[in-house]
C-alpha positions as CSV (number, residue, x, y, z in Angstrom):
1,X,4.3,21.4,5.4
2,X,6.3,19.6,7.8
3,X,7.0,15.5,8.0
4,X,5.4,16.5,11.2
5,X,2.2,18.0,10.2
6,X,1.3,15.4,7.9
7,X,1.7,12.3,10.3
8,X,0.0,14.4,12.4
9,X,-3.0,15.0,10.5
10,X,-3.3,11.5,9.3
11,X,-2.8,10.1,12.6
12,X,-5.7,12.0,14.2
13,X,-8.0,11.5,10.9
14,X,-6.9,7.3,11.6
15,X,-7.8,7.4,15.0
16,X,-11.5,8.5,13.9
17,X,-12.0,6.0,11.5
18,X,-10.8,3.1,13.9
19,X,-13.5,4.6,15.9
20,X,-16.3,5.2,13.5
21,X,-15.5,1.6,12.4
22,X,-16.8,0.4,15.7
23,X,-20.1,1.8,14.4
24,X,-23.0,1.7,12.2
25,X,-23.0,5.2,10.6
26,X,-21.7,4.2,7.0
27,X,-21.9,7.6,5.9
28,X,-19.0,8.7,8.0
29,X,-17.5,5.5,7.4
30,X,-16.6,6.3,4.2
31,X,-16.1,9.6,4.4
32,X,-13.3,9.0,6.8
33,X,-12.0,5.8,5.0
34,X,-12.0,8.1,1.7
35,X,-10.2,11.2,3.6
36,X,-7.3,8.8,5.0
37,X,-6.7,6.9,2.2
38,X,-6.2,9.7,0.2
39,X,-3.9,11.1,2.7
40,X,-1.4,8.4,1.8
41,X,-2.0,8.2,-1.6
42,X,-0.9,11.0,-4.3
43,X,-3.1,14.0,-4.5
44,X,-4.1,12.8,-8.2
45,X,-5.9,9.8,-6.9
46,X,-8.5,11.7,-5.1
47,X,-8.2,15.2,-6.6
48,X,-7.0,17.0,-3.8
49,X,-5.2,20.5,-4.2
50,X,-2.3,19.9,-1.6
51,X,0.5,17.7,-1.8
52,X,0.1,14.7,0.1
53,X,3.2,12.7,2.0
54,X,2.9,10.1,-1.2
55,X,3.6,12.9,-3.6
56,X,6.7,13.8,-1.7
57,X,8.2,10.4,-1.9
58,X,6.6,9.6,-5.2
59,X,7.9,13.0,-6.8
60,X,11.4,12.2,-5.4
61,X,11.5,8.7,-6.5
62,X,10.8,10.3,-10.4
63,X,13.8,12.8,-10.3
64,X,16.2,9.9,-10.7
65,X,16.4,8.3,-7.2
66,X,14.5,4.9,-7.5
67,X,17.2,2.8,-6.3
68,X,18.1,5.3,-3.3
69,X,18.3,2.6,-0.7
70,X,16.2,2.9,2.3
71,X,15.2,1.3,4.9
72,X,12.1,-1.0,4.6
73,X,10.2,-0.1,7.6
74,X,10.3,0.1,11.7
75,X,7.5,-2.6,12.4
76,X,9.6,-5.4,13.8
77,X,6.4,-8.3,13.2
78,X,6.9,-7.7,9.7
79,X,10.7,-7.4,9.6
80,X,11.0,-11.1,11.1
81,X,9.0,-11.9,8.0
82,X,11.2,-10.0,5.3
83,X,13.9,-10.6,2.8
84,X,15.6,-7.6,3.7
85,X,15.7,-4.6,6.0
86,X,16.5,-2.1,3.3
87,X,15.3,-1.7,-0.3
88,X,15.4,0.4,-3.1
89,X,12.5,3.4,-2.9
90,X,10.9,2.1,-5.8
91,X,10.5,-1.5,-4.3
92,X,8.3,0.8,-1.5
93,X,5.9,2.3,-3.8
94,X,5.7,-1.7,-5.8
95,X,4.9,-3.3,-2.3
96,X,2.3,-1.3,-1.0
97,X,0.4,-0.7,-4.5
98,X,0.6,-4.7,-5.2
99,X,-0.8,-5.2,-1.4
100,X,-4.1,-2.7,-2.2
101,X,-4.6,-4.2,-5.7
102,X,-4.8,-7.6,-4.1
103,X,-6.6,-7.0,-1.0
104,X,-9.0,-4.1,-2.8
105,X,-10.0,-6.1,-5.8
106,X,-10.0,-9.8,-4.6
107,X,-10.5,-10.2,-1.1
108,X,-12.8,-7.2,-0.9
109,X,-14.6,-7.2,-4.0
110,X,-14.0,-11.2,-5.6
111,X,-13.2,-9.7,-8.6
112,X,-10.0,-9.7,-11.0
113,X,-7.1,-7.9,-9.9
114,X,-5.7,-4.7,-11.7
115,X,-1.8,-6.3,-12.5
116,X,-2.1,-8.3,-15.5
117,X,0.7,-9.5,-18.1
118,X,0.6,-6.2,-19.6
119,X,1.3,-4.0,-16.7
120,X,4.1,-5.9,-15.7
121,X,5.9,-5.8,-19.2
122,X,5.0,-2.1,-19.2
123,X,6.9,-1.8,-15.4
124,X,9.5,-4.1,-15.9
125,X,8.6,-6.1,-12.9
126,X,10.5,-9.3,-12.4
127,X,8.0,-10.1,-10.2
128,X,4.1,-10.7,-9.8
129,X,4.2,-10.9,-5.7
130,X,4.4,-8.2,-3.4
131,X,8.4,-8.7,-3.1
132,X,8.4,-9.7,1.1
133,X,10.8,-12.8,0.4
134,X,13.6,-10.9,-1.7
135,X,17.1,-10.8,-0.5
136,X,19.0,-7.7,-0.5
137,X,20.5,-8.8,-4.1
138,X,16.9,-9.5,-5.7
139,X,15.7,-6.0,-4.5
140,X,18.2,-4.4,-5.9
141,X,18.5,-5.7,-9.2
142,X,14.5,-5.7,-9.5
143,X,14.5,-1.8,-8.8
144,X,16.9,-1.4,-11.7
145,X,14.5,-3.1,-14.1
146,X,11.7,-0.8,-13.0
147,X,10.2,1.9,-15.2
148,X,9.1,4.2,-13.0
149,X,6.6,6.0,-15.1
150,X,4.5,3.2,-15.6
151,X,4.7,2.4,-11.9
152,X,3.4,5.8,-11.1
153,X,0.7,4.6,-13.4
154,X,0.0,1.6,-11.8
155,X,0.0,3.6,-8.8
156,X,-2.7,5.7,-10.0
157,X,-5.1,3.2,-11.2
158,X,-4.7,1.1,-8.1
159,X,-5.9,4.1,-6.0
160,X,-8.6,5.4,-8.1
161,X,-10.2,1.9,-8.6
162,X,-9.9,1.5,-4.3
163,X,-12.2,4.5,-4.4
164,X,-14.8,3.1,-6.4
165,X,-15.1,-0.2,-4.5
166,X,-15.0,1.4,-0.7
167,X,-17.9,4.1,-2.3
168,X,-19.7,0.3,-2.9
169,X,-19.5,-1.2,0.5
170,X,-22.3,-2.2,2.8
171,X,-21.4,-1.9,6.4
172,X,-22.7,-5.5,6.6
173,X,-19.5,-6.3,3.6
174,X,-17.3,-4.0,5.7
175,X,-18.4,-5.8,9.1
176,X,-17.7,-9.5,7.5
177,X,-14.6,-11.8,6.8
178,X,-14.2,-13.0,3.4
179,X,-14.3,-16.6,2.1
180,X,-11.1,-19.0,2.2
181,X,-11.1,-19.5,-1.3
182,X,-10.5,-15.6,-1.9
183,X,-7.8,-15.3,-0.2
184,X,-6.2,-18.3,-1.8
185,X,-6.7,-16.7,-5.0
186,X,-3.8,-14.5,-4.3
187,X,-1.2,-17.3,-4.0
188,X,-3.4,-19.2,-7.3
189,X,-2.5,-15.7,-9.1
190,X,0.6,-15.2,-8.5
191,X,0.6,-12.3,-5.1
192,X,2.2,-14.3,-3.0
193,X,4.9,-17.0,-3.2
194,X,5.1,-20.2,-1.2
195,X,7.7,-18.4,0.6
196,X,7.3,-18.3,4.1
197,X,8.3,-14.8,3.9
198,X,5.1,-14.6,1.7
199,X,2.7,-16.5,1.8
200,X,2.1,-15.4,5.7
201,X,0.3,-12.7,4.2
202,X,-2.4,-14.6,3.3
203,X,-2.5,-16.2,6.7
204,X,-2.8,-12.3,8.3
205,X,-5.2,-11.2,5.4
206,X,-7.6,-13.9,5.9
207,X,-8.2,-12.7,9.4
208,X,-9.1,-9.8,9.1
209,X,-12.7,-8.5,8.7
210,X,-12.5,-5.7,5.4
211,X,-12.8,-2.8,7.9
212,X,-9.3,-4.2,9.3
213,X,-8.4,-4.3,5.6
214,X,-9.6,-0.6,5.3
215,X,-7.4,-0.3,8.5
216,X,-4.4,-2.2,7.4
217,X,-3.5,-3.0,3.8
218,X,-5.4,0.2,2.5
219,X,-3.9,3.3,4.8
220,X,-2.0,2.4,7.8
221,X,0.1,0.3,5.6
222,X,1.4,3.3,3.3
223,X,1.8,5.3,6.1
224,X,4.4,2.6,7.7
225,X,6.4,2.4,4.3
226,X,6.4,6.1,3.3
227,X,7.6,7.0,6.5
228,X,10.6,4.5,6.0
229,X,11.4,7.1,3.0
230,X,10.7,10.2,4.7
231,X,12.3,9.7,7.7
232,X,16.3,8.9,5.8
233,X,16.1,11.7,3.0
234,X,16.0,15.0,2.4
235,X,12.5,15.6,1.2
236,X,11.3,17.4,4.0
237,X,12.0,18.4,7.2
238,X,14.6,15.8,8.9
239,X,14.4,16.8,12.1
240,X,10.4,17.5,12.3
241,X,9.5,13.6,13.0
């Protein structure tokens, strides 16, 4: 399959969900939310059969090239906001699976995030944030401390667990904004730093209702950074998007 095909496919499959979002039919709700996010996620999380875009960038990233340097993204709201317009691969894969671990488990379930002491010795994070505020520098010598096994790990349970709690929702939950004090429990624990580079996040988060968080942080989001990969190596076809 193409780069093509599979930004196609997800792109049509997003497009319903914004719409069914607008609605009250939870069923489909979820179905679709389930069906995209595992679109951008690696076919182990949801136990499909075909590779998914994540697998492509995530298989890649294991075969030695986790500080391949790539660009961090095309979205020029966030760039203003960055430390750095290019990264190493693996800081990709850290960014977006911190984001959904914070926004899955606190601001849409109030309850304790996955990253703990323990994964980060086990990934040989510098960090506990997401990594916006980095320089060039800091990205590069925190991609060289990563272990990239136990970040495809973390990976995995971060997924899996996003299942369970969107299965939970009430269209009510997914209609609503979440309390102040949840979202400043990010910055509390250690998601975001007082960085202005950073802590935005928290002032873009706590806006949002957790359908725009389905929307955002959970999908759309992975699609913008895996793309950044896709779209400057030879994974699959260059010239297809």
């Amino acid at each position: 399959m193409t780069k093509q095909e599979l930004y196609i496919s997800f792109n049509d499959r997003y497009k319903e969900l914004k719409q069914a979002l607008k609605g009250t039919d939870l069923k489909k709700i979820k179905e679709l939310t389930l069906e995209v996010h595992a679109m951008v996620h690696p076919a182990e999380i949801s136990g499909r059969s075909e590779k998914t875009i994540a697998d492509f960038v995530l298989d890649y990233m294991l075969c030695g090239n986790q500080n391949v340097i790539v660009p961090r993204e095309n979205h020029d709201t966030d760039l203003h906001y960055a430390g750095t317009k290019t990264v190493p691969m693996c800081w990709q894969l850290w960014h977006t699976y911190r984001i959904e671990d914070l926004v899955s488990n606190i601001l849409m379930s109030n309850q304790n995030q996955i990253f703990n002491s323990e994964w980060q010795k086990k990934i040989g994070s510098s960090i506990t944030d997401t990594g916006n505020a980095l320089e060039y520098d800091e990205a590069v010598a925190f991609g060289k401390g990563i272990h990239v096994e136990a970040l495809r790990e973390y990976m995995l349970t971060v997924g899996k667990n996003t299942r369970c709690i969107i299965e939970n929702l009430t269209h009510e939950q997914i209609q609503s904004m979440v309390p102040e004090e949840w979202v400043m429990r990010i910055l509390e624990e250690g998601g975001v730093t007082t960085d202005f580079r950073s802590v935005w996040l928290l002032v873009f988060w706590g806006r949002l209702t957790r359908g725009g968080m389905i929307l955002t942080p959970l999908t759309n989001h992975h699609m913008m950074h895996l793309l950044a990969c896709l779209d400057n190596l030879t994974i699959l076809d260059r010239s297809a998007i």
